[in-house]
N, C-alpha and C positions, 0 to 999 in steps of 0.2 A: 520886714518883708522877706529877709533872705533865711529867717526861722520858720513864716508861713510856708514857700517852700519845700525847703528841706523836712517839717512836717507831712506835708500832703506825699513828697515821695517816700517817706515811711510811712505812710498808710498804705498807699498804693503797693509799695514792694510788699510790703509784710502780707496783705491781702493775698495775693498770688502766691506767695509762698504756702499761708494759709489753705487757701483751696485746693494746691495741687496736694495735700495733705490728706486730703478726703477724697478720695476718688476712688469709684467703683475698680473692684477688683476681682479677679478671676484666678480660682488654686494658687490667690495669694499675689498673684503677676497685677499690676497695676492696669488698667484700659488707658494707656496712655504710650506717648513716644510714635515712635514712626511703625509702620506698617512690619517692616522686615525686622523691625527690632521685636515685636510683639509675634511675630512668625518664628523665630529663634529661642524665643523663651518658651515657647509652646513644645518645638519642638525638644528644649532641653526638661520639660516635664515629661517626655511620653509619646506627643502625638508624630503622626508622620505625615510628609505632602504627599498628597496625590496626586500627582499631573495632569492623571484624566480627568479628575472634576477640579482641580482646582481647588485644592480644602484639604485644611489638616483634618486628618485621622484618628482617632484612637476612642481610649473609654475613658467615659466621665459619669462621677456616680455611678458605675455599674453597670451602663451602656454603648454600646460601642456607636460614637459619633461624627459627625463631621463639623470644622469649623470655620465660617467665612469671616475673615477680620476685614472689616470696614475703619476707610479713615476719611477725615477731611485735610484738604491739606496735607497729607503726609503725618497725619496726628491722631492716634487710632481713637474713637468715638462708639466704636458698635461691636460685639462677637455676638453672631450669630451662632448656635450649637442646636443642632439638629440630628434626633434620633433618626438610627440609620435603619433601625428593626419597625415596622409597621404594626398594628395590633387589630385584633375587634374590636367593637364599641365597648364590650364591660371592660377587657384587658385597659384599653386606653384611659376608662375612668377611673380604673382602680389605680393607675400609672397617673391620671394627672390628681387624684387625693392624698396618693401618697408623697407628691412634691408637695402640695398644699402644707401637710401635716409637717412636712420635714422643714420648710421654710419657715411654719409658723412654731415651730417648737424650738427653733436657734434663738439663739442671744445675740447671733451678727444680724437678722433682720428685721422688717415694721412691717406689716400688711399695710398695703393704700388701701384696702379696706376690708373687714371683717366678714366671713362668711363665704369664701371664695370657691369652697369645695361646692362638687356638682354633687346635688342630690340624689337619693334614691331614685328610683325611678324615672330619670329624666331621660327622653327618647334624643340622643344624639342627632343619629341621621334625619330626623324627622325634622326637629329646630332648626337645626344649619342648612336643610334643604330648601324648607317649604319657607322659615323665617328668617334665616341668615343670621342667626344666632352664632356667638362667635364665643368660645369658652376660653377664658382665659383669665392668669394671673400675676396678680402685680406686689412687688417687695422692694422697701427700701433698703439700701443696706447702709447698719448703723456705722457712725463714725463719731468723735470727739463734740461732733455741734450739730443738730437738727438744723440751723439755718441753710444748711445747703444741703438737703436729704433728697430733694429731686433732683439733684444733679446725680444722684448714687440707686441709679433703678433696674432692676432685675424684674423681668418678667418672660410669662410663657403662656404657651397655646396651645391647642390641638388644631392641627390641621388632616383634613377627609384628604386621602389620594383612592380616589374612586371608591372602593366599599371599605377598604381601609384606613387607621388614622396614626398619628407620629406627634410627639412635641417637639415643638422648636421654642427656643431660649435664648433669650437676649439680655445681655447682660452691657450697659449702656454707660459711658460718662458722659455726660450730657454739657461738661466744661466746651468739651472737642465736636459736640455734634452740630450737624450742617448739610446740607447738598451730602449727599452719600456718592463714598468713591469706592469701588472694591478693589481691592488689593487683592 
């Protein structure tokens, strides 16, 4: 009995360790740990706080952005990164194909599914006005074992601010997510 045991706690331990293994990652930084600890590594890549809004600062890929770390617990779970530059409809299509292209030509990720770029000719303002049509894209990020690929998910969207539109990108460990808390 005291071998049943002492098995099941090395499943259980080694599991955990396991997981925390794989977890979605950001310029390398793990989505994981406490709030203020994932705000310090941010800031020792680059970005800066901003006090007025509450959000680190800086560029990523090319853009200059801002980022809200969500945690549960004290255990971060979400980064928010949100384009700070606004665009026109073609600007923002060719800005979200070319994520598309970029995310599906890595070797770090999986598309959740194929075909995610917006088409020619597809009337933005029109769909999301008149249908609520909602563009966006989703990526796994690979790790040592598919069994836990949804816990490792990146994705992004276009969101309208009036005649204008922006990506916002979330880059997710799904181990930590829960009730969302903003740090």
């Amino acid at each position: 009995m005291r071998r049943f045991f002492v098995f099941i706690f090395t499943i259980v331990l080694s599991s955990g360790l396991f997981a925390q293994k794989h977890i979605t990652k950001f310029l390398n930084i793990p989505i994981d740990g406490s709030g203020k600890d994932m705000i310090q590594k941010l800031k020792d890549k680059g970005f800066s706080y901003s006090q007025k809004d509450d959000v680190l600062v800086g560029v990523f890929n090319g853009e200059m952005v801002a980022i809200d770390v969500h945690s549960q617990q004290d255990k971060v779970w979400r980064l928010i990164i949100e384009d700070l530059s606004t665009r026109d409809e073609e600007q923002i299509v060719e800005r979200f194909n070319s994520l598309v292209r970029q995310f599906e030509n890595s070797n770090n990720y999986m598309p959740f599914i194929q075909g995610q770029a917006i088409k020619k000719g597809e009337n933005l303002a029109y769909d999301m006005s008149k249908y609520g049509v909602i563009f966006r894209a989703g990526f796994y990020q690979k790790g040592d074992s598919w069994l836990m690929k949804d816990e490792r998910f990146v994705w992004f969207m276009i969101v309208k601010i009036y005649s204008r539109y922006k990506i916002v990108m979330y880059y997710e460990n799904g181990y930590n997510e829960g009730t969302d808390e903003v740090i």
